[in-house]
C-alpha positions as CSV (number, residue, x, y, z in Angstrom):
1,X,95.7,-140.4,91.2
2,X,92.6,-138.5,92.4
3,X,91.2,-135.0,91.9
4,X,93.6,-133.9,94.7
5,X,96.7,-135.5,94.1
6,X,98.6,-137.8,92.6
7,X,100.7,-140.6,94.9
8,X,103.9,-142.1,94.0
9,X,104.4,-145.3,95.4
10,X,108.4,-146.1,95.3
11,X,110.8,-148.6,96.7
12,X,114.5,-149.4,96.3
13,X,115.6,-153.2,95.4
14,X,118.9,-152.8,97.1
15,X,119.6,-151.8,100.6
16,X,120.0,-148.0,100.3
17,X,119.6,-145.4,102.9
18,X,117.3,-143.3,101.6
19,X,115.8,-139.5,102.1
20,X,113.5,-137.3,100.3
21,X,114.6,-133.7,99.3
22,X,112.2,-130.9,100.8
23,X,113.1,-129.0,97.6
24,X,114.5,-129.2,94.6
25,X,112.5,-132.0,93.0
26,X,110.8,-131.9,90.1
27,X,107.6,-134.1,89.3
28,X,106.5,-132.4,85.7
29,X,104.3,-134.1,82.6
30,X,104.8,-134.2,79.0
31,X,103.4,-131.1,78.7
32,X,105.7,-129.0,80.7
33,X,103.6,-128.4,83.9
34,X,105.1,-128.9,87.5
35,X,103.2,-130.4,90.2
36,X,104.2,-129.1,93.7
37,X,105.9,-131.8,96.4
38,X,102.7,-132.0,99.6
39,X,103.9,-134.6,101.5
40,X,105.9,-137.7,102.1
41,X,104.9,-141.1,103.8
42,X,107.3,-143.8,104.9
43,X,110.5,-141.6,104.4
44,X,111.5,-138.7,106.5
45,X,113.6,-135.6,105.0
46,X,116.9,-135.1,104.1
47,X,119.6,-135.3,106.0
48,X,117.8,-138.1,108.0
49,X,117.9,-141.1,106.0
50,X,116.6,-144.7,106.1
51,X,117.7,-147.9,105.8
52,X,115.5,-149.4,103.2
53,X,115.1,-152.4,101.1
54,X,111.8,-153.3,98.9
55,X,109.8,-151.2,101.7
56,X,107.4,-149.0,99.9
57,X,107.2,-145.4,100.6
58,X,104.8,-143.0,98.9
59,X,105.3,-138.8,97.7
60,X,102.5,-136.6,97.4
61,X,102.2,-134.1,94.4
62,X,99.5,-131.8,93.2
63,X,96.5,-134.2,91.0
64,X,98.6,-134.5,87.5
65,X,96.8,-134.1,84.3
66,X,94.3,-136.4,82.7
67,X,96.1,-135.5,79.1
68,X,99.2,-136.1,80.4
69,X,101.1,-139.4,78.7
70,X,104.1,-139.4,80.8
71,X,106.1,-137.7,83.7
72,X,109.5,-136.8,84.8
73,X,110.7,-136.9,88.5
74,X,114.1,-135.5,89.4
75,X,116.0,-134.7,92.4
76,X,118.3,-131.6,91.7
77,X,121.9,-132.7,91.8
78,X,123.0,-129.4,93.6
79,X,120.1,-129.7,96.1
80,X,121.5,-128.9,100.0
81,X,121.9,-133.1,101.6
82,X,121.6,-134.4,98.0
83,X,123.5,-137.4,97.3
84,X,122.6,-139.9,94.2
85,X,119.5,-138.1,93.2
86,X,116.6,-139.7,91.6
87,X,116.6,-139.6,87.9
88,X,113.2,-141.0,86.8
89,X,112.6,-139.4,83.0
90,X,109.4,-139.9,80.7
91,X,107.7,-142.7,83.0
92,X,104.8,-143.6,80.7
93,X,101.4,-143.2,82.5
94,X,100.1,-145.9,80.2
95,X,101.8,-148.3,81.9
96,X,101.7,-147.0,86.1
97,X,99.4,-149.4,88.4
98,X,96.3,-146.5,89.8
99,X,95.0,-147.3,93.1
């Protein structure tokens, strides 16, 4: 996390094919404010996916709040190319590794 963003490192522990959703994702705090998607690194965009197993790859969001305690990140189900969206629901900050 820094003043500018906040970086989600991720990785799937089974071989998955994996894309990130241009829209509809939602990365909001405890306190019900939603951070904008800016970028993604290691993963292209839906519908081009890749084959990935415990290879990192990072999203960008807008710098989440200090007095936030947890997060939520959520592909929408009825997103265009979405297929097994991520369901990642109060995530405790507490306990998230900050580079």
């Amino acid at each position: 996390m820094s003043e500018t963003e906040t970086q989600l490192e991720l990785f799937t522990k089974e071989l998955k094919k994996v894309c990130v959703l241009k829209e509809g994702m939602v990365f909001r705090d405890d306190l019900g404010t939603s951070y904008s998607f800016l970028k993604s690194e290691g993963v292209g965009f839906c519908p081009k996916r890749t084959q990935m197993k415990n290879l990192p790859f990072t999203l960008h969001f807008q710098s989440i709040s200090s007095e936030a305690k947890s997060f939520d990140l959520i592909e929408d189900k009825n997103a265009k190319h979405a297929h097994k969206p991520w369901i990642f629901e109060k995530v405790d900050l507490t306990q998230c590794v900050w580079k």
